[in-house]
Every structure is written in C-alpha cells, then in structure tokens.
C-alpha positions in Angstrom: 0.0 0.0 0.0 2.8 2.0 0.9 4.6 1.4 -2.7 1.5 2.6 -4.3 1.0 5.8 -2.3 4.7 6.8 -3.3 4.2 6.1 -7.0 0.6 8.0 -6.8 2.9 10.9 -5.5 5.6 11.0 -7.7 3.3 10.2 -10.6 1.4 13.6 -9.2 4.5 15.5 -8.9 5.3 14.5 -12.4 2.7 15.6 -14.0 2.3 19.0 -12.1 5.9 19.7 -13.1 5.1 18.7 -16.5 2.1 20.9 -16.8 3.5 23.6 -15.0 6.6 24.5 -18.0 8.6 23.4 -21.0 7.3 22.5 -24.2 2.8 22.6 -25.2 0.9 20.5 -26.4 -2.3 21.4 -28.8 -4.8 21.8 -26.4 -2.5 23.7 -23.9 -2.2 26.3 -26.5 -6.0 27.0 -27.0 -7.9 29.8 -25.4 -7.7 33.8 -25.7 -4.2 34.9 -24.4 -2.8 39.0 -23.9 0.0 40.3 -25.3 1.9 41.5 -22.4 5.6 41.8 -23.6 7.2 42.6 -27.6 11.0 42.6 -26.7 11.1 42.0 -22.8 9.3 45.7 -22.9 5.3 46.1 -22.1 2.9 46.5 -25.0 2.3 50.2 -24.2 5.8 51.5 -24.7 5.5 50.0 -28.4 2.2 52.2 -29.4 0.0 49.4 -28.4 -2.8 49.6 -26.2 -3.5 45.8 -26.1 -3.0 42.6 -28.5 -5.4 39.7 -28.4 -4.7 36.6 -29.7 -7.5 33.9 -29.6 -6.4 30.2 -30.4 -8.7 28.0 -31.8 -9.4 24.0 -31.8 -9.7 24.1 -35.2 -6.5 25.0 -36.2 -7.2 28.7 -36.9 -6.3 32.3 -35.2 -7.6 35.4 -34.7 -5.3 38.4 -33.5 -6.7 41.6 -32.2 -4.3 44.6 -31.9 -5.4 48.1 -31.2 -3.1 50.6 -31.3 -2.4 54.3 -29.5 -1.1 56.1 -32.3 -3.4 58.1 -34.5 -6.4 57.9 -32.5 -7.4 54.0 -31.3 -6.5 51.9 -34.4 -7.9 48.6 -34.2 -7.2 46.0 -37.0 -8.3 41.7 -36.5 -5.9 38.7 -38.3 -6.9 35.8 -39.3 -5.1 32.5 -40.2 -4.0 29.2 -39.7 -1.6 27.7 -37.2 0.2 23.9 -36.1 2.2 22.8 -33.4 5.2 20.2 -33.8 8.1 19.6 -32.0 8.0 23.3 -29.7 7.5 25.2 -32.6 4.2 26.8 -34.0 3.4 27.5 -37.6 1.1 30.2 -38.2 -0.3 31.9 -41.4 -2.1 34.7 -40.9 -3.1 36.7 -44.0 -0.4 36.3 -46.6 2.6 36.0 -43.8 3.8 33.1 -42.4 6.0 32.8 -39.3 7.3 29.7 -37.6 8.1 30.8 -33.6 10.0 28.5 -31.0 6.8 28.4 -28.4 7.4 27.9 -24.6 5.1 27.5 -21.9 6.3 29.2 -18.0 4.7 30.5 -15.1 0.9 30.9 -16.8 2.4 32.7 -20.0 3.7 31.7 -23.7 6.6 33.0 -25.2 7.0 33.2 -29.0 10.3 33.5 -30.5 9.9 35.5 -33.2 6.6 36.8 -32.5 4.0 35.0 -34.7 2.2 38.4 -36.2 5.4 40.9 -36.6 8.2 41.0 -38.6 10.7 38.4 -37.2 13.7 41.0 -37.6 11.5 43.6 -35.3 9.6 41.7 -33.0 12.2 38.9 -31.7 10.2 37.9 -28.7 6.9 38.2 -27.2 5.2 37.2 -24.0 1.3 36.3 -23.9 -0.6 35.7 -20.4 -3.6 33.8 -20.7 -6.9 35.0 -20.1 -10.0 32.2 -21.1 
C-alpha cells in the first residue's frame, strides 16, 4: 500500500511539473491569451494599447491589436496555425512565421513573435486569459 501511495505521488508531482513548464501541447495552446511583452518591454511603450490573440481547436487564429497612435486603431488577423516539435506555424493573411513556443509561469513566449516582422519583434510574452 505503501509502494502505491509513493508512486501516486511521484506520478502527481510529475505531472504537475510537467504541466507547470517546457514545451505545449495542442490543447494547452488554446484559449484567448494577452500580449503583455514585444522585446522584454510592455505592449504600451510599443504604441499598443492591447493585442489579443485567440487560439482555436480548429486549427485557426484570430489576432486583435489596437493601437495608441493616431487615434485607437484597431485591425483583426486571421489565419491558420500547427504545433510540432516546440515550434508553431502560423499563417495569418499572406505571412507566415514559424516561432519557438514555450510555456512558464501561466504565459507563452513566441520566439519571433508569430504576427510581426521576425527581424523587429524577436520575442513576445502572452498571459492567458480564457
């Protein structure tokens, strides 16, 4: 009895760590997730007031952004995306981006960003809200 109790708690521990960071699978990537970081720096100090990124089961996207500049600018992506390996493929409009994705502490971090230019946006951070 006592074996099993150990193995139930390691097996537990295990799967908490698991869950908890490193690599995603599918269904860990799906729900609405915020924009919090382009570059290590928050979203507001790059003209953005927020970007939304909804993932869905279906293998599509849809990005929100809505910009400062101007007067509010708001403009909505769509595309397609798929996850192999640690690394997303996304096509949204005519631009596709392939991003290293990694899951720690509750957020994802693209590397490149999946909706900028690769050569401007080399990093973002998403926290997720649904």
């Amino acid at each position: 009895m006592k074996k099993y109790r150990i193995a139930f708690i390691l097996g537990l521990f295990s799967f908490m760590f698991a869950c908890s960071s490193g690599e995603l699978n599918k269904s860990g990537l799906i729900g609405k997730w915020d924009c919090v970081k382009l570059n290590d720096h928050p979203i507001k100090e790059h003209g953005f007031n927020s970007i939304q990124m909804e993932i869905l089961s279906n293998d599509s996207v849809v990005i929100i952004t809505e910009m400062n500049s101007f007067g509010e600018t708001t403009t909505k992506s769509k595309g397609t995306w798929s996850i192999k390996n640690g690394k997303i493929k996304a096509k949204i409009g005519d631009n596709y981006q392939e991003s290293i994705v990694k899951f720690s502490d509750g957020s994802l971090t693209f590397i490149p960003d999946l909706l900028f230019n690769s050569e401007t946006v080399k990093k973002s951070e998403y926290k997720k809200i649904q």
